[in-house]
C-alpha positions in Angstrom: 39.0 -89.4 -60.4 36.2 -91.4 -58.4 33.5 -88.8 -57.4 34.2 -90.1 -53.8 37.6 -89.1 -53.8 36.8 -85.7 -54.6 34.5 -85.4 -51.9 37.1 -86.7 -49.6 39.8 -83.8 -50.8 36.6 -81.1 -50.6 36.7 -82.4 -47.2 40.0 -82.2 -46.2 40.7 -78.7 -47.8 37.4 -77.2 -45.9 39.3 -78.8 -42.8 42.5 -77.1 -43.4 40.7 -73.9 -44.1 38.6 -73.7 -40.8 41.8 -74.9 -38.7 43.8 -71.8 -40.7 41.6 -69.3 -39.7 41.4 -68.9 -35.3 38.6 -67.3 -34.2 38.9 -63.2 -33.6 39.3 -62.7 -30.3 37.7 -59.0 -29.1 39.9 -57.8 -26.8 38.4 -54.9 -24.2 40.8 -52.1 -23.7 41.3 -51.2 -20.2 41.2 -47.5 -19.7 45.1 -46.0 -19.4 45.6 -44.7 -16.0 45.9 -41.0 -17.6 42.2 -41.5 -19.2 41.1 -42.5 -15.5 42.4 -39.7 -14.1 41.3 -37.2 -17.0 38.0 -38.9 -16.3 37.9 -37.8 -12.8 39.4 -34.1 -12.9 36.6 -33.5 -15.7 33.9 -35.2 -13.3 35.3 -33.1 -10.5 35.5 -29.7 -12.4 31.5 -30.6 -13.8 30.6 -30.5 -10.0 32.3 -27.5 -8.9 30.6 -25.9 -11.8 27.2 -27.4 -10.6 28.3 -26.1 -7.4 29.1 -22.6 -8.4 26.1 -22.2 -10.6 23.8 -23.6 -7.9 25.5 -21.0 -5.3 25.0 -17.5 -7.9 21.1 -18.9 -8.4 20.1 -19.0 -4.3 22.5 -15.5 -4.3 20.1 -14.2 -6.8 16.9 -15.4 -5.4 18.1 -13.9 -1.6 18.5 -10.5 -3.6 15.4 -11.1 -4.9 13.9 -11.6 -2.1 15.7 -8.8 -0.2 14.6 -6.6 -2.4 11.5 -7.7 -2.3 11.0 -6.9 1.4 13.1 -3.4 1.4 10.4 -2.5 -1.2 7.3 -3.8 0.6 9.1 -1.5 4.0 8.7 1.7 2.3 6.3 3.9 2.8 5.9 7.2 1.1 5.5 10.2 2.7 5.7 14.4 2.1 7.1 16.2 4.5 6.9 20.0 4.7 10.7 21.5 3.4 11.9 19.0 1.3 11.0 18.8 -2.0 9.0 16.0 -3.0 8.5 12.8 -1.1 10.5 10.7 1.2 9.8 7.0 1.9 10.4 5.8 5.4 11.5 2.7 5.7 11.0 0.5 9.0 14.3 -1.4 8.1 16.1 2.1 8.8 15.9 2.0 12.5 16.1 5.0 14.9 19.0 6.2 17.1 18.4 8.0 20.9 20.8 10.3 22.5 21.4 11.6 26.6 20.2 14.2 27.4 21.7 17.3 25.9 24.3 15.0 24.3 24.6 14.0 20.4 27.6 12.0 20.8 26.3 7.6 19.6 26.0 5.7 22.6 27.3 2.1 22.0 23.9 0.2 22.4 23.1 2.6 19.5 26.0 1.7 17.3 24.9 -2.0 16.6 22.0 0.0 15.3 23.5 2.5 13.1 25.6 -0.7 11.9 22.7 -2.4 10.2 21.3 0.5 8.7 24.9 0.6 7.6 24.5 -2.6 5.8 21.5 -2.2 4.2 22.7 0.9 2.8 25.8 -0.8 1.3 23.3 -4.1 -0.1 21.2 -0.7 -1.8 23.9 1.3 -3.2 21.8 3.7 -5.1 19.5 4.4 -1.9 20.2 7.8 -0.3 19.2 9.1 2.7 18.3 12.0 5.1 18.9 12.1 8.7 17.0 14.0 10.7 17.7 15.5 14.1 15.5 15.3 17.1 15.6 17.1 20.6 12.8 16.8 23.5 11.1 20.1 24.5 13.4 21.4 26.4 16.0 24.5 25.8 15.3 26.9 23.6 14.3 26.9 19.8 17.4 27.7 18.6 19.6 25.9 20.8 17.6 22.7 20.1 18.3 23.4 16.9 21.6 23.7 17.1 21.6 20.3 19.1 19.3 18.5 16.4 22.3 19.1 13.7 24.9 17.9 16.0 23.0 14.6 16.5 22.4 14.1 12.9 25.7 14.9 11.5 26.9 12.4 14.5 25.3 9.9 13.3 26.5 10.9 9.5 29.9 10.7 10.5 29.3 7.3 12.1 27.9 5.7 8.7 30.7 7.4 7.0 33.2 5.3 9.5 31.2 2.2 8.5 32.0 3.0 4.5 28.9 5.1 3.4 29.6 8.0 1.6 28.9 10.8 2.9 27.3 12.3 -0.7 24.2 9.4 -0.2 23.6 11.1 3.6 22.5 14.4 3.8 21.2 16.2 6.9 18.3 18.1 8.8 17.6 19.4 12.2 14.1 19.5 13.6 15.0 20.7 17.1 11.8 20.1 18.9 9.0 20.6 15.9 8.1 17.3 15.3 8.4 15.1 18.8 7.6 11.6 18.3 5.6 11.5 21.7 4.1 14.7 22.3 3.9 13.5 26.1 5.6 15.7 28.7 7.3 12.6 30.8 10.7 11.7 31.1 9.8 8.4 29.0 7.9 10.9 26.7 11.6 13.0 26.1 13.8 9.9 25.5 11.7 9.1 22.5 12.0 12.7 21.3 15.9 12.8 21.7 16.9 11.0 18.4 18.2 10.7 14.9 15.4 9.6 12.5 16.6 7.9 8.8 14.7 8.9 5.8 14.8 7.7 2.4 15.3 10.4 -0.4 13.0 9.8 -3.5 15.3 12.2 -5.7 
């Protein structure tokens, strides 16, 4: 066979080939609509969990923080009939009464409610309340009046959800005014329940 003839058949066979074999197409698979969907619910959960985890780290630093300041309030102090010391606190506020009266007046309520709170954010804290009276009436009778005040104000944290074993209770009568002025201004002062913080 003439060498030109076999070039001509090499040809035509290499033709045949390349027209036999198409080109691979690459197809791109479109996401099912249940892989879309998937997709989204696992983006949407990652979020929330972003969220939440977001949320417990500012609760933590507030708490941090909170106790940071209740700490940085105390101040420790010895008192003469109770054992050891007892840090007073200036986020504990103060409660007055009338006159010869011990039971809460209302503007003193809103009080006794955020000392309430702060008890329940410090579950471990406990506290003494002490009665006060002015100087009038006699020893014993102010006394007597000093316990009434402070167990009134007891049973009113008790109504707010503090247990009564965190609170206990002491009456000064008139020992220890907290203006030892002799004025009607001076009295009102005097006529209170003070909120101590037990160290033991």
């Amino acid at each position: 066979m003439p060498k030109k003839c076999l070039i001509v058949i090499l040809v035509l066979l290499l033709g045949l080939v390349a027209l036999g074999c198409p080109k691979k197409t690459v197809m791109r698979e479109e996401p099912s609509a249940s892989q879309s969907a998937a997709d989204k619910e696992r983006a949407r959960l990652e979020a929330e969990q972003a969220l939440r985890e977001k949320e417990a780290r500012e609760r933590e630093e507030a708490a941090k923080k909170a106790q940071s300041e209740f700490e940085k309030s105390l101040v420790a102090k010895k008192y003469p009939g109770i054992e050891g010391e007892v840090l007073e606190s200036s986020l504990l506020k103060d409660i007055y009464f009338d006159f010869d009266r011990y039971d809460v007046r209302s503007q003193d309520a809103e009080t006794l409610k955020q000392n309430a709170a702060l008890l329940t954010k410090y579950p471990n804290v406990k506290i003494q309340v002490e009665g006060h009276c002015d100087e009038r009436g006699t020893q014993e009778y102010n006394l007597a009046l000093g316990e009434r005040r402070a167990n009134a104000a007891k049973r009113y944290l008790a109504s707010l959800g503090i247990p009564s074993d965190r609170v206990s209770i002491i009456s000064y009568g008139e020992e220890r005014p907290f203006d030892p002025g002799h004025t009607e201004e001076a009295w009102a002062k005097n006529r209170r329940a003070h909120f101590v913080i037990l160290s033991k």
